[in-house]
C-alpha positions as a Markdown table, in Angstrom:
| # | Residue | x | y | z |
|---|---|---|---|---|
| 1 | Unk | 119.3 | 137.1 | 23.8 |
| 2 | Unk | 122.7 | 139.0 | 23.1 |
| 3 | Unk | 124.7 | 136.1 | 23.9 |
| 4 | Unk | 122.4 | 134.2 | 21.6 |
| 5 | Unk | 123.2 | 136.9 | 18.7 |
| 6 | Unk | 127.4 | 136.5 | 19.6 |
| 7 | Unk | 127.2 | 132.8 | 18.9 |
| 8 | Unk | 124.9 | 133.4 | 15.3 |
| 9 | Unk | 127.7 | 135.9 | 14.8 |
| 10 | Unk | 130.5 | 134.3 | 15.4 |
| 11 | Unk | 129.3 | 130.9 | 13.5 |
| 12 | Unk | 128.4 | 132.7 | 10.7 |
| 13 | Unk | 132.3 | 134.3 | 10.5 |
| 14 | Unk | 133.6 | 130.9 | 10.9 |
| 15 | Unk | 135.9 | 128.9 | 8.6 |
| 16 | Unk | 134.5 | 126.2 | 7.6 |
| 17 | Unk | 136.9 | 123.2 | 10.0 |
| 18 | Unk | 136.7 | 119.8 | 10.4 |
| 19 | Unk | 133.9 | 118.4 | 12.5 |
| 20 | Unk | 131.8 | 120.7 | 10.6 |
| 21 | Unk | 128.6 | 123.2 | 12.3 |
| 22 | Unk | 128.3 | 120.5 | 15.7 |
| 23 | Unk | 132.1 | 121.3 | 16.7 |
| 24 | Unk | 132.0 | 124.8 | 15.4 |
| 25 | Unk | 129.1 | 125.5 | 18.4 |
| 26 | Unk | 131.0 | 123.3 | 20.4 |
| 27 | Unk | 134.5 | 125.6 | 20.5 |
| 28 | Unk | 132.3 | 128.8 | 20.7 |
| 29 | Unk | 130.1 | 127.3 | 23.7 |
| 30 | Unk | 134.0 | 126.7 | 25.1 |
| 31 | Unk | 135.0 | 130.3 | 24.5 |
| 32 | Unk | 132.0 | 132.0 | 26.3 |
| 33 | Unk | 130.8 | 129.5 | 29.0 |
| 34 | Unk | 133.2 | 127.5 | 30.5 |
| 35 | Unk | 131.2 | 127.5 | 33.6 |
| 36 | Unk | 128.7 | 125.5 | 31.7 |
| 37 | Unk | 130.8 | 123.4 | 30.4 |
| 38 | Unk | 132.7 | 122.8 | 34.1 |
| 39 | Unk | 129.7 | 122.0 | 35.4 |
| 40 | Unk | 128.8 | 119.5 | 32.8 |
| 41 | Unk | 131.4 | 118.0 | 32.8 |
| 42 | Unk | 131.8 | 118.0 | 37.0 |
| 43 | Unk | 128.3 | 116.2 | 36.3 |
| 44 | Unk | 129.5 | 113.4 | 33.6 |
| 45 | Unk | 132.2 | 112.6 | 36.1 |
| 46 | Unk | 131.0 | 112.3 | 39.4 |
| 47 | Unk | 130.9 | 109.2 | 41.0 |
| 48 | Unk | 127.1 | 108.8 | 42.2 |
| 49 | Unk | 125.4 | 106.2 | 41.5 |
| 50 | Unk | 121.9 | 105.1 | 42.8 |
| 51 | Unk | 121.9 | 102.3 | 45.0 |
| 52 | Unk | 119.0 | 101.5 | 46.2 |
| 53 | Unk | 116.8 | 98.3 | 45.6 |
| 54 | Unk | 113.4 | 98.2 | 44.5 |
| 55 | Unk | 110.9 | 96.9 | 47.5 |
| 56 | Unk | 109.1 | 93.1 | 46.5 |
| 57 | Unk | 105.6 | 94.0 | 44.1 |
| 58 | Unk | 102.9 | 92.3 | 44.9 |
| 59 | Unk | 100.7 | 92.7 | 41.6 |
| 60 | Unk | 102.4 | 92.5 | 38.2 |
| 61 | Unk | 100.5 | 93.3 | 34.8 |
| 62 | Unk | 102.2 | 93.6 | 31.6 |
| 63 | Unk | 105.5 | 96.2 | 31.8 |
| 64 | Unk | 103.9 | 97.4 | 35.3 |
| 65 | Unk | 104.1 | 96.4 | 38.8 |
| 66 | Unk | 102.9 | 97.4 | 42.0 |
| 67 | Unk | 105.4 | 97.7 | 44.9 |
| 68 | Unk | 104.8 | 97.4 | 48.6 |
| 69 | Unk | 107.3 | 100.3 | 50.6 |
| 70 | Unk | 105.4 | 98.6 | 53.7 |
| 71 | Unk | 108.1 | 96.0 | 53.3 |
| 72 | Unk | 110.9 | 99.0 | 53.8 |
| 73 | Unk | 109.3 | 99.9 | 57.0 |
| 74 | Unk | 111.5 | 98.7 | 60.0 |
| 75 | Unk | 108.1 | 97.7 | 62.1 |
| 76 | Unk | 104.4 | 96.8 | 60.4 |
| 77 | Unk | 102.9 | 99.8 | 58.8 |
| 78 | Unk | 99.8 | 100.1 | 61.1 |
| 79 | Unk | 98.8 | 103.5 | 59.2 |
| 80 | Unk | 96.5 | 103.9 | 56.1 |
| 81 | Unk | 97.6 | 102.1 | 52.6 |
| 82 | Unk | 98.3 | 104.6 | 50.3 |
| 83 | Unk | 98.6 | 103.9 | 46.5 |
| 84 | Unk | 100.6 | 106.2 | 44.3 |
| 85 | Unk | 100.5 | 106.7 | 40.5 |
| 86 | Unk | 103.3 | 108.4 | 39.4 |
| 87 | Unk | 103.5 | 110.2 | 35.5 |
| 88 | Unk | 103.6 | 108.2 | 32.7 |
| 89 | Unk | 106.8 | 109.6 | 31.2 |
| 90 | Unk | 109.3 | 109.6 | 33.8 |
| 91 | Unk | 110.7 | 106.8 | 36.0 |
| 92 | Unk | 108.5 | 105.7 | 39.3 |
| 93 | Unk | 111.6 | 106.1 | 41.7 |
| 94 | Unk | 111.7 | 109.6 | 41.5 |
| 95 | Unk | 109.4 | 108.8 | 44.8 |
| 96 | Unk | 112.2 | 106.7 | 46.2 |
| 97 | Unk | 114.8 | 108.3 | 44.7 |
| 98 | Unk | 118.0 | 108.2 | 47.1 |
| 99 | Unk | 118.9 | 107.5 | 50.8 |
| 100 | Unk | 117.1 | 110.3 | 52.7 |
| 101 | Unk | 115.9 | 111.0 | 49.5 |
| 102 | Unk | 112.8 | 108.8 | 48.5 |
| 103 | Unk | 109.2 | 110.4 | 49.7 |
| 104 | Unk | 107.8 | 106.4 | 50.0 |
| 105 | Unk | 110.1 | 104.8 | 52.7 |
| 106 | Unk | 110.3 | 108.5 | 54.7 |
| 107 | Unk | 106.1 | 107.5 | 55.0 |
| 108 | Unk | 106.9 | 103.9 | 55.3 |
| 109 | Unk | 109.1 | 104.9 | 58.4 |
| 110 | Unk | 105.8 | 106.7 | 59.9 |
| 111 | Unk | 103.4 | 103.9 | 59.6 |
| 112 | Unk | 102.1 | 104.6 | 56.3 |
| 113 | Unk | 102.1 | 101.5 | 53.9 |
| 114 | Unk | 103.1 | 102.9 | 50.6 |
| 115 | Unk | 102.0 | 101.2 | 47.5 |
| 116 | Unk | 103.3 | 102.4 | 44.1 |
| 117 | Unk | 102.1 | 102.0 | 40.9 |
| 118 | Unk | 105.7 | 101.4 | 38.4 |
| 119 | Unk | 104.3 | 101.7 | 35.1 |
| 120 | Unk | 107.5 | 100.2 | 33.3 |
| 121 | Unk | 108.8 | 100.6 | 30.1 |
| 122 | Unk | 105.6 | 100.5 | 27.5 |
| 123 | Unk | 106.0 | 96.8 | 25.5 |
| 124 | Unk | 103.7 | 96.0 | 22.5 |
| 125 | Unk | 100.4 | 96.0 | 24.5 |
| 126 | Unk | 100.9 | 98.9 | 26.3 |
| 127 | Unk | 102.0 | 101.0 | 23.2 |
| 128 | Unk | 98.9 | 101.1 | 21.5 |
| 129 | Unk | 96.8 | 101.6 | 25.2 |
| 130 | Unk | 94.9 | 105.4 | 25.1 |
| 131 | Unk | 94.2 | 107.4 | 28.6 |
| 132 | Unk | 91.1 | 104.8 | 28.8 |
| 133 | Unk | 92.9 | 102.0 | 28.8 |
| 134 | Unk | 95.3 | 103.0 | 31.1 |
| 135 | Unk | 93.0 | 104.8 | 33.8 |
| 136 | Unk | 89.7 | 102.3 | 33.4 |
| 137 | Unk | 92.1 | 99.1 | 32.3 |
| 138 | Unk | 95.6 | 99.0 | 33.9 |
| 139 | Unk | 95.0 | 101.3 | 37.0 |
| 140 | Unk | 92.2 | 100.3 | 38.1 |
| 141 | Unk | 93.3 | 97.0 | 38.4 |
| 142 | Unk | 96.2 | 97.7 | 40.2 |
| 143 | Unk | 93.9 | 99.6 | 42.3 |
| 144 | Unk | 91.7 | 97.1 | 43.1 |
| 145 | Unk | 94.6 | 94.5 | 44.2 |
| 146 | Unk | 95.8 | 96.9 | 46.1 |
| 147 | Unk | 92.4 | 97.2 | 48.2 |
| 148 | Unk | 92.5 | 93.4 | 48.1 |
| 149 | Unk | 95.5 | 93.3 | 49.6 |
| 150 | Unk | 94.8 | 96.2 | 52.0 |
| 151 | Unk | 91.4 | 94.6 | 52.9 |
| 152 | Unk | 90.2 | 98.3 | 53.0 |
| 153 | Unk | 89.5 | 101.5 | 51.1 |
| 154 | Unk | 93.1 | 103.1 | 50.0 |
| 155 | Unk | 94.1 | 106.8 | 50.1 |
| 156 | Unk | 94.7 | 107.4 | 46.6 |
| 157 | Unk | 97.6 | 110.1 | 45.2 |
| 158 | Unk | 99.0 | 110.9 | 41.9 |
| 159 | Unk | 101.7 | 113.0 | 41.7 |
| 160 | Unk | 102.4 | 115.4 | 38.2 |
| 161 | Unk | 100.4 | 113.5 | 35.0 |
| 162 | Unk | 99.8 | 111.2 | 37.5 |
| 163 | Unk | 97.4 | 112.7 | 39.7 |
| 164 | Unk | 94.8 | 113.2 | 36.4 |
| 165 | Unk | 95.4 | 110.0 | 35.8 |
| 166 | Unk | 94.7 | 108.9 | 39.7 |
| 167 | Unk | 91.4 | 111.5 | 39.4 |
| 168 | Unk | 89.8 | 109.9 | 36.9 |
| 169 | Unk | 90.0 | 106.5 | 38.8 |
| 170 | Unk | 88.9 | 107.7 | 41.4 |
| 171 | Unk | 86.0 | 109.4 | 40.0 |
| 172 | Unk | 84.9 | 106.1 | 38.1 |
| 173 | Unk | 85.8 | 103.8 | 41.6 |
| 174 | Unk | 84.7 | 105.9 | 44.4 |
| 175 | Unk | 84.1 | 102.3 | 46.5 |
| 176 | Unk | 87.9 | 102.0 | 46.3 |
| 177 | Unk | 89.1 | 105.7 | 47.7 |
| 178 | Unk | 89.0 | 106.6 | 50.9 |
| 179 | Unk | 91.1 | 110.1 | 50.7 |
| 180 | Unk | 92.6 | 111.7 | 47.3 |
| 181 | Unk | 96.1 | 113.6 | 46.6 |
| 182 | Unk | 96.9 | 115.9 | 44.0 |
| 183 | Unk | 100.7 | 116.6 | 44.1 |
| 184 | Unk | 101.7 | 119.2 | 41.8 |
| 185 | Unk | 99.1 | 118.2 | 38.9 |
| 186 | Unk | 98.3 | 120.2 | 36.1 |
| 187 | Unk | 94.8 | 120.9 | 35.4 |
| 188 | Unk | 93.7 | 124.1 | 33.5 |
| 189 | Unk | 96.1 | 123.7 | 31.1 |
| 190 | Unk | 95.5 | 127.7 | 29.4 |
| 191 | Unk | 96.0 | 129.3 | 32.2 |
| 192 | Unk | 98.7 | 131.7 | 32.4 |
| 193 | Unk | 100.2 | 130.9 | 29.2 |
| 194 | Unk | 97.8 | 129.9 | 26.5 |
| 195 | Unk | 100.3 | 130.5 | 24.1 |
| 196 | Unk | 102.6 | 128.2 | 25.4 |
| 197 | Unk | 99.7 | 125.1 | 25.8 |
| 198 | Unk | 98.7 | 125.9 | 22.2 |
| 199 | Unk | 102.1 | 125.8 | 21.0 |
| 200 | Unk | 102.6 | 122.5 | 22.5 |
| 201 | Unk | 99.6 | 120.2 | 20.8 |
| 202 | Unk | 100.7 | 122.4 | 17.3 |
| 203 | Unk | 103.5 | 120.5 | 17.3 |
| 204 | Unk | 101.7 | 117.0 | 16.5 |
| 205 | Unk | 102.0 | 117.1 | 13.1 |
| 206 | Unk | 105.9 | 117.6 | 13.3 |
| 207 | Unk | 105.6 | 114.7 | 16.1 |
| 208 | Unk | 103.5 | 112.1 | 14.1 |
| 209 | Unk | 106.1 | 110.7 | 11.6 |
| 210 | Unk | 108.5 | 109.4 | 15.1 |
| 211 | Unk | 104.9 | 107.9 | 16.9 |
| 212 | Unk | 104.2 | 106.2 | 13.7 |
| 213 | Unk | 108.1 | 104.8 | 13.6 |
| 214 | Unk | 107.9 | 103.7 | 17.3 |
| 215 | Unk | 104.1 | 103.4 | 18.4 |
| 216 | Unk | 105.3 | 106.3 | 20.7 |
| 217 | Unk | 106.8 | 109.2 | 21.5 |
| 218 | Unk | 110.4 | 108.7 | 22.3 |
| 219 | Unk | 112.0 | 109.7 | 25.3 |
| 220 | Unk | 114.1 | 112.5 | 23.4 |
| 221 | Unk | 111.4 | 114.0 | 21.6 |
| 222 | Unk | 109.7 | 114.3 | 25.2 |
| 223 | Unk | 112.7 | 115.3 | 26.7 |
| 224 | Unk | 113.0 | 118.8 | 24.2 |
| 225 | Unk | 109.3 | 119.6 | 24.8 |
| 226 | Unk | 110.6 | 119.8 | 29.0 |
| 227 | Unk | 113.4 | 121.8 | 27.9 |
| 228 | Unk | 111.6 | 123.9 | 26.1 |
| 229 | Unk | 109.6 | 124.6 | 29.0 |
| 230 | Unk | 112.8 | 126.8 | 30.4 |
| 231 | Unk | 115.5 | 126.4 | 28.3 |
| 232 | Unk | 117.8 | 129.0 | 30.3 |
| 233 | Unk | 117.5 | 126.9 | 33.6 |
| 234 | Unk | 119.2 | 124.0 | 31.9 |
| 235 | Unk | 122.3 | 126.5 | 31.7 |
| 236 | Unk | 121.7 | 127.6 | 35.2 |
| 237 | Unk | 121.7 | 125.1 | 36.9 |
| 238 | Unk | 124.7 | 123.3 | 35.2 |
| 239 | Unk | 126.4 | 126.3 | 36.1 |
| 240 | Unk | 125.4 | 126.1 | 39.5 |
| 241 | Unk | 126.2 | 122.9 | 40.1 |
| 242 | Unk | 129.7 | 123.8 | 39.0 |
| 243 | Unk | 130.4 | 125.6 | 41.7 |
| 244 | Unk | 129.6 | 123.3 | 44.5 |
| 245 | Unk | 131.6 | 121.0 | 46.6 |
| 246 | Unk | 131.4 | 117.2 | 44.8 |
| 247 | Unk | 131.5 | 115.5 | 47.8 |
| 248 | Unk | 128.4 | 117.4 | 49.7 |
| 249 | Unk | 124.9 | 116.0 | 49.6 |
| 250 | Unk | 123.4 | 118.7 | 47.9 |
| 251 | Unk | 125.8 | 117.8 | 44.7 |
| 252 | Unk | 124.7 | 114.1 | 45.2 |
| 253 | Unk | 121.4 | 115.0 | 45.3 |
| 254 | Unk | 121.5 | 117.1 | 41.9 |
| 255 | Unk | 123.4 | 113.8 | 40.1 |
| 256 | Unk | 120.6 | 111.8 | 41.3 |
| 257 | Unk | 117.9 | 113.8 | 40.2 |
| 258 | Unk | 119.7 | 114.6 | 36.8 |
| 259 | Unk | 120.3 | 111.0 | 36.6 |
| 260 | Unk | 116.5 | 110.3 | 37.2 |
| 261 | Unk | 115.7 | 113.2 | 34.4 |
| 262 | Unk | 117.9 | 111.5 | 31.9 |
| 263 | Unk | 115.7 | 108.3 | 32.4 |
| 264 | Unk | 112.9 | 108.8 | 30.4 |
| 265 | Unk | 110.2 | 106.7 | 29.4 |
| 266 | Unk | 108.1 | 107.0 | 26.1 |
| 267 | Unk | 105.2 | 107.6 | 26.1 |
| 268 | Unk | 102.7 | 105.7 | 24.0 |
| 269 | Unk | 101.5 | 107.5 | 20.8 |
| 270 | Unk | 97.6 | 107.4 | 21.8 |
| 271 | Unk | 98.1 | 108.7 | 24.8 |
| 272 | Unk | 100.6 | 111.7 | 23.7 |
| 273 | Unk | 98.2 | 112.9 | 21.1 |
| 274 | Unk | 95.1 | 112.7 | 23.6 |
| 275 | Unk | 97.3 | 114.7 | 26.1 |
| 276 | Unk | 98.9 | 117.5 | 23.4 |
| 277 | Unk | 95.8 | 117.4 | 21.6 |
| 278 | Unk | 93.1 | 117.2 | 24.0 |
| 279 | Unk | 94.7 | 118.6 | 27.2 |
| 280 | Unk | 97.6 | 121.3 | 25.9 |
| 281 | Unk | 95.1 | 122.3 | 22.4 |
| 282 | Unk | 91.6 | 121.9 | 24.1 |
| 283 | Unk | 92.3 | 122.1 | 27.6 |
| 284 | Unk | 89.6 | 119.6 | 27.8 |
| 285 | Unk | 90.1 | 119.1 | 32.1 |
| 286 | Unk | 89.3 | 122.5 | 32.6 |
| 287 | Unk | 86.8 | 122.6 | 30.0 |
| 288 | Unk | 85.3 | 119.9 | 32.4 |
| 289 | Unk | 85.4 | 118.1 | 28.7 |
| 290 | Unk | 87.6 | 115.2 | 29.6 |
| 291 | Unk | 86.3 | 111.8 | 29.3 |
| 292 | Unk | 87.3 | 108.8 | 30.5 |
| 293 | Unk | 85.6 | 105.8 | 28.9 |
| 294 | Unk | 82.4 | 107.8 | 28.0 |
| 295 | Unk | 82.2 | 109.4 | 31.8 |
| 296 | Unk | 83.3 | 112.9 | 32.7 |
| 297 | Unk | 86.0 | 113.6 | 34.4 |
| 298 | Unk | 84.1 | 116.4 | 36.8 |
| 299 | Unk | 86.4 | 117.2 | 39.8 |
| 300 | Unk | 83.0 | 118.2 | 42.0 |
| 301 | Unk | 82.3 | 114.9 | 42.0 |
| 302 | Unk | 84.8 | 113.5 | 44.4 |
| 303 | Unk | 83.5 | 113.6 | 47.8 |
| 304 | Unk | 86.4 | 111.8 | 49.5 |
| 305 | Unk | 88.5 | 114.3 | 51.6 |
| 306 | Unk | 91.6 | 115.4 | 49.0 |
| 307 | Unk | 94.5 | 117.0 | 49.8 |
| 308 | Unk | 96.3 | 119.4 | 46.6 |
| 309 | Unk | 99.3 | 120.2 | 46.8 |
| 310 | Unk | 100.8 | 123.0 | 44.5 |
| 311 | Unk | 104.3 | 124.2 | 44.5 |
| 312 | Unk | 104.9 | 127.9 | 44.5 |
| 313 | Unk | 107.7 | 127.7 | 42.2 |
| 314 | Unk | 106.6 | 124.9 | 39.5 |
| 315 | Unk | 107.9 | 125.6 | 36.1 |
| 316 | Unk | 106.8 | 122.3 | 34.6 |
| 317 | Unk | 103.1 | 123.0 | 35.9 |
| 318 | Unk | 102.5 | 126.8 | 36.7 |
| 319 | Unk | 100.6 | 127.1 | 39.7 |
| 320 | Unk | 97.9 | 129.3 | 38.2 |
| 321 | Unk | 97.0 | 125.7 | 35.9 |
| 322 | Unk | 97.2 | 123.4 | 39.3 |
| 323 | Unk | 95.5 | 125.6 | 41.9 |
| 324 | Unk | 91.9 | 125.8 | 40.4 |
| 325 | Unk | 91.7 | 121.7 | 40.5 |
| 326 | Unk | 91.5 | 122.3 | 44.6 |
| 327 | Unk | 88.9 | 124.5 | 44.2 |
| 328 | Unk | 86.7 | 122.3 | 42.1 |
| 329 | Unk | 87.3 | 119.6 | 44.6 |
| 330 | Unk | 84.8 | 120.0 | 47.6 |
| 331 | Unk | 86.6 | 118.8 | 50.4 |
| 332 | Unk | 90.1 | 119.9 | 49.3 |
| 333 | Unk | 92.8 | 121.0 | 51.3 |
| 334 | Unk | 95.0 | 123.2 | 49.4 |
| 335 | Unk | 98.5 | 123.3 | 50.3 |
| 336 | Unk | 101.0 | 125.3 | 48.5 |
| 337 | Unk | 105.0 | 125.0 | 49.0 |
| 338 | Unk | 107.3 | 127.6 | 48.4 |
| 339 | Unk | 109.4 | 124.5 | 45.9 |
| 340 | Unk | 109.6 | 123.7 | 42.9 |
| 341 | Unk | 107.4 | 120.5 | 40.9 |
| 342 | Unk | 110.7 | 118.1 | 41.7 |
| 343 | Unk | 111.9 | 119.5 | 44.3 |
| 344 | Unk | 108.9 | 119.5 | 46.4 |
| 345 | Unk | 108.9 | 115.5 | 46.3 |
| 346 | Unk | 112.6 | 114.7 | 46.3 |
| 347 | Unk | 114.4 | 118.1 | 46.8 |
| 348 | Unk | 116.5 | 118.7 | 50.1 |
| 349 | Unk | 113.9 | 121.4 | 51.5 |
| 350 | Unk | 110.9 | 118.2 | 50.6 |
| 351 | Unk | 110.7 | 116.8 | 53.7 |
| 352 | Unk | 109.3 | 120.4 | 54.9 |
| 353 | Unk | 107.7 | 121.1 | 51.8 |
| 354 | Unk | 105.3 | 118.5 | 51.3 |
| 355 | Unk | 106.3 | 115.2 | 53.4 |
| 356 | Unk | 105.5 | 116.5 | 57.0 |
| 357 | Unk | 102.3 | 118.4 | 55.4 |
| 358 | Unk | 101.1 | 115.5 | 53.8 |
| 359 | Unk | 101.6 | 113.0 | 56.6 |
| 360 | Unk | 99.6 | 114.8 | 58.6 |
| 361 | Unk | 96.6 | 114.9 | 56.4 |
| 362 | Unk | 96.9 | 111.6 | 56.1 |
| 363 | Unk | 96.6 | 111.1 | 60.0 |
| 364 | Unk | 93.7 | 113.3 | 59.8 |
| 365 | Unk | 91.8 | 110.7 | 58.0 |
């Protein structure tokens, strides 16, 4: 807050110079944080790039494909197939996100035969698609290919957004799901904050005007409502990153991940106002007033065994708003990390966090 005071100050002192209020910020961001600047710029500079090719898809629909990490496995996968919708606002590889990075091919590896769910860049179809037609329409077709293909029942996961989404199909086709995953999923959206949730779906109106423009909401609109989530830990970890050696894997793993986060996808506009409106105003999940195509989405209805996961240190989805989806679920196992909502899937700690954990639920099944 003080420093946030010192800058107000200082611009309103200033002589008005060429480049105007943007540069003005600019040289006073210079004066009093050069370690955020450092490690922005260490960031813009470093040399990382991913590398890493997409496994073949063996379903295609529209913008979205399905791709088979089986075919990443050095042997056959002899495990259970397990099919994995991701969020629809960020990029699908944040599952596969690096060498001794990527969550799918560490399974793969184990026997597991990995099928995920890339829901692409939203064309003109999938722009005016609502939650329905993406949970009832587009998933559950994928989701039925992929028990085609499996010959068999799938484990079904959704990780963040995604696992709501993955819920609800599995709710409406329980003769597809063998076994459920929750990985860090948000689900009573008021809890803890209300404030926050509320504030959120009151900013539709301010939002509408860019939906109507694009048929969606743009990448950086969505990008400022996650910064807003912490704004400080933007600085932080800039800073942070600063400090560390360029050439060590943890500072390739935080370009990677940063790379990832600048990646964005839009979202299509019916879906962002059902999810600000109905999930972040209503906190219609919790409410147990979601509907998907007319039919509840009632968590006590899944009988499949589940497994939730929910990160200790989540700032994108507090734990107090994931953990009570685990104990709607009646044969949930709850497992809760001491990580953070990316870090727990793709961090350097993830393989402890939630890989190991996970893979042994699944051989539980």
């Amino acid at each position: 807050m003080q420093q946030a005071e010192r800058l107000a100050d200082a611009l309103a002192r200033a002589k008005p110079e060429p480049g105007g209020f943007p540069a003005a910020v600019l040289r006073e961001l210079l004066r009093q944080d050069a370690a955020l600047v450092s490690g922005i710029a260490a960031y813009r500079r470093h040399p990382y790039a991913r590398s890493l090719e997409d496994p073949p898809a063996v379903w295609a629909e529209g913008a979205s494909r399905l791709l088979d990490y089986g075919a990443t496995a050095p042997a056959a996968c002899s495990g259970p197939v397990l099919f994995v919708a991701p969020s629809l606002v960020n990029r699908a590889y944040v599952l596969d996100l690096a060498e001794g990075a990527s969550f799918l091919r560490w399974l793969s590896a184990r026997g597991v035969r990995p099928l995920l769910l890339d829901w692409g860049w939203p064309g003109e179809a999938e722009r005016r698609f609502g939650l329905t037609d993406v949970i009832a329409g587009r998933l559950e077709r994928a989701l039925a290919a992929a028990v085609a293909i499996a010959g068999e029942r799938v484990v079904l996961a959704g990780y963040c957004m995604g696992g709501l989404l993955a819920l609800a199909a599995a709710l409406r086709r329980p003769d597809l799901v063998r076994g459920f995953a929750a990985l860090a999923t948000p689900w009573d959206f008021h809890a803890g904050d209300p404030a926050r949730a509320r504030a959120a779906a009151a900013l539709l109106p301010v939002l509408e005007p860019l939906m109507a423009l694009h048929e969606a909401l743009p990448v950086d609109a969505l990008q400022f409502l996650f910064t807003a989530l912490d704004p400080y830990g933007v600085a932080a970890k800039f800073r942070a990153f600063g400090r560390l050696a360029q050439d060590s894997a943890r500072a390739r793993l935080f370009v990677a991940l940063e790379d990832w986060l600048a990646d964005g996808v839009p979202l299509p506009a019916p879906v962002a106002r059902e999810c600000l409106g109905g999930w972040y105003g209503r906190n219609e999940p919790a409410r147990l007033a979601w509907t998907v195509a007319g039919l509840p989405v009632d968590p006590r209805a899944l009988l499949v065994p589940a497994f939730v996961a929910v990160p200790g240190r989540d700032r994108i989805v507090p734990p107090e708003g994931a953990r009570p989806l685990a104990y709607l679920i009646p044969r949930a196992v709850l497992h809760e990390p001491a990580a953070g909502h990316i870090g727990m899937v793709a961090g350097s700690g993830a393989e402890a966090a939630l890989w190991r954990p996970f893979a042994g639920w699944l051989a539980g099944l």
